[in-house]
C-alpha positions in Angstrom: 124.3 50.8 54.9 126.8 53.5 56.1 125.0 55.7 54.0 121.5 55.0 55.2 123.1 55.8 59.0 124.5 59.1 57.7 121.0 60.2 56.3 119.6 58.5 59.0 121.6 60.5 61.9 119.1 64.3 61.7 116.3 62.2 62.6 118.0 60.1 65.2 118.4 63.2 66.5 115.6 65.4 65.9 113.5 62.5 68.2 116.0 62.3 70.8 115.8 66.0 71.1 111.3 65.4 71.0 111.8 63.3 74.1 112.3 60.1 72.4 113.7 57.4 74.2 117.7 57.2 73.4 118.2 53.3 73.0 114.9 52.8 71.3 115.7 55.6 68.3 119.3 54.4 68.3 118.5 50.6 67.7 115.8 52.2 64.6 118.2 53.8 63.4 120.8 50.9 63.5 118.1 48.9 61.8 117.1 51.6 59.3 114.1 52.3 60.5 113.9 56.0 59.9 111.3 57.3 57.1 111.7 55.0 53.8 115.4 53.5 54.3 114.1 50.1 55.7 114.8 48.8 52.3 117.9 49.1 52.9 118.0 46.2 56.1 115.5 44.4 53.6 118.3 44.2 51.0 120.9 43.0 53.1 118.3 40.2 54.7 118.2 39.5 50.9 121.6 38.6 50.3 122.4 36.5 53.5 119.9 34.8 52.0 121.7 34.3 48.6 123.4 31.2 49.1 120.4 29.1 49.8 118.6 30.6 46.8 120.8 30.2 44.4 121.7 26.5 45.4 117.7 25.8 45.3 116.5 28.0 42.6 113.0 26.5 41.9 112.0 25.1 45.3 113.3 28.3 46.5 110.7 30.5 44.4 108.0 28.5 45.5 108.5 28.4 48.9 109.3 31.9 48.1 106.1 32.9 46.6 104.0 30.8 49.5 106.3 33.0 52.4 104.9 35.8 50.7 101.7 35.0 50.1 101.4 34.6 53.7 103.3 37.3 55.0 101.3 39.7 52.9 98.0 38.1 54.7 99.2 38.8 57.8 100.6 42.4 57.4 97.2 43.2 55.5 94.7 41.6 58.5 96.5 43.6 61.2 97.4 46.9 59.2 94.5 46.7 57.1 91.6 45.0 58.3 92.4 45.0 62.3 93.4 49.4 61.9 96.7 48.1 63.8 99.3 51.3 63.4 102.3 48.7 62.6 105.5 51.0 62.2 106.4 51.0 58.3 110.4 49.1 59.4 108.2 46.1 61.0 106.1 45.5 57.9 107.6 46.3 55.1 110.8 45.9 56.4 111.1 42.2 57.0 112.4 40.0 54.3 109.2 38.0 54.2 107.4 40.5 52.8 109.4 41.0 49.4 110.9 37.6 49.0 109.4 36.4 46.6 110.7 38.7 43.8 114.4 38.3 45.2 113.4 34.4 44.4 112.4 35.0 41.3 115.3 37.4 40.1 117.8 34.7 41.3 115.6 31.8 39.4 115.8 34.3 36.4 119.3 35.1 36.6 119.9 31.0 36.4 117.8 30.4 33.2 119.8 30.0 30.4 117.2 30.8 27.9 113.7 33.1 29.3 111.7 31.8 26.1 108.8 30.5 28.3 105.1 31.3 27.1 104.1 34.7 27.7 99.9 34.1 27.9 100.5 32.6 31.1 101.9 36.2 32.5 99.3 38.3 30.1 96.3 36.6 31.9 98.4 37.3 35.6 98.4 41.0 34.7 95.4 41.7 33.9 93.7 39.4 36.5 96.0 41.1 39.1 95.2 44.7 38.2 91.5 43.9 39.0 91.9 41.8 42.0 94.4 44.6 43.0 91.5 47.1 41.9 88.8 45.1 44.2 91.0 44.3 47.0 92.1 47.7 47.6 88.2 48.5 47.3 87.4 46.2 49.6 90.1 47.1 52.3 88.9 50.6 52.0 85.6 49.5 54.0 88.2 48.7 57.3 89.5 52.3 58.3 89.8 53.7 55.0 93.0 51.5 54.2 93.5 49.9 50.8 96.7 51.7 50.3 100.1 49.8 50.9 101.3 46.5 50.8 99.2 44.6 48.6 98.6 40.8 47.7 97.1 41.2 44.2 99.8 44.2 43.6 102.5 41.5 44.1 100.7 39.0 41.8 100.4 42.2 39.0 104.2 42.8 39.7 105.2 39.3 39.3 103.5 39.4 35.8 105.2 42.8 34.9 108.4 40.9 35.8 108.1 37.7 33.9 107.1 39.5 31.1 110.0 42.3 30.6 112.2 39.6 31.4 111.4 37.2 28.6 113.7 37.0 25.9 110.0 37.3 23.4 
């Protein structure tokens, strides 16, 4: 974090001194919300979540995964479909959005053996690389979006995961 404030710092400054307003660019920059380093507040949401993940591995992933799922809806309708300019802190940054694969690194971390059937995960990759194909086509239609946060990208991603993680 103290890094991310000390890269953070030229740009607090370089739109306070483009008539930004002070307390608005100083409470962005508190929440890492200059350029890229929002993942950096997404982390630590991550791990003051820990505890309850860990203690509820499964149930967690699932309600995980549905979280998600919706989040991602709701980031893509407004960004997306409705042309909303959402800044890049309020929708990736929130915890919502990436939760799902903290969940499932914590459910992995807690397997003692990842020999689970891979064909599963083969069929999740390849159906998500042309859903994420299609969707991003579609999405292009609304404002020529399609780029960003995507729902079938995370279902690709979650197959990439399950399958580099397997002990197979």
């Amino acid at each position: 974090y103290i890094p991310c404030l000390i890269w953070s710092l030229p740009l607090f400054i370089l739109d306070i001194i483009h008539g930004g307003n002070f307390l608005k660019s100083f409470i962005l920059m508190m929440a890492c919300g200059f350029s890229i380093y929002y993942f950096i507040a997404l982390i630590i949401q991550c791990y003051i979540l820990l505890p309850v993940l860990v203690k509820h591995k499964k149930v967690g992933l699932i309600l995980s995964c549905i979280l998600t799922i919706i989040a991602i809806s709701v980031v893509t309708y407004l960004n997306q479909i409705m042309g909303l300019s959402i800044p890049l802190l309020l929708y990736a940054g929130p915890f919502p959005i990436w939760l799902a694969f903290f969940a499932l690194g914590v459910y992995l971390g807690g397997m003692q053996r990842r020999d689970y059937k891979l064909w599963p995960f083969i069929l999740m990759l390849f159906l998500g690389i042309i859903l994420s194909f299609l969707e991003a086509k579609y999405l292009y239609s609304f404002h020529q979006g399609g780029l960003g946060i995507k729902l079938w990208a995370h279902f690709y991603s979650f197959a990439v995961i399950m399958l580099l993680f397997s002990a197979k």
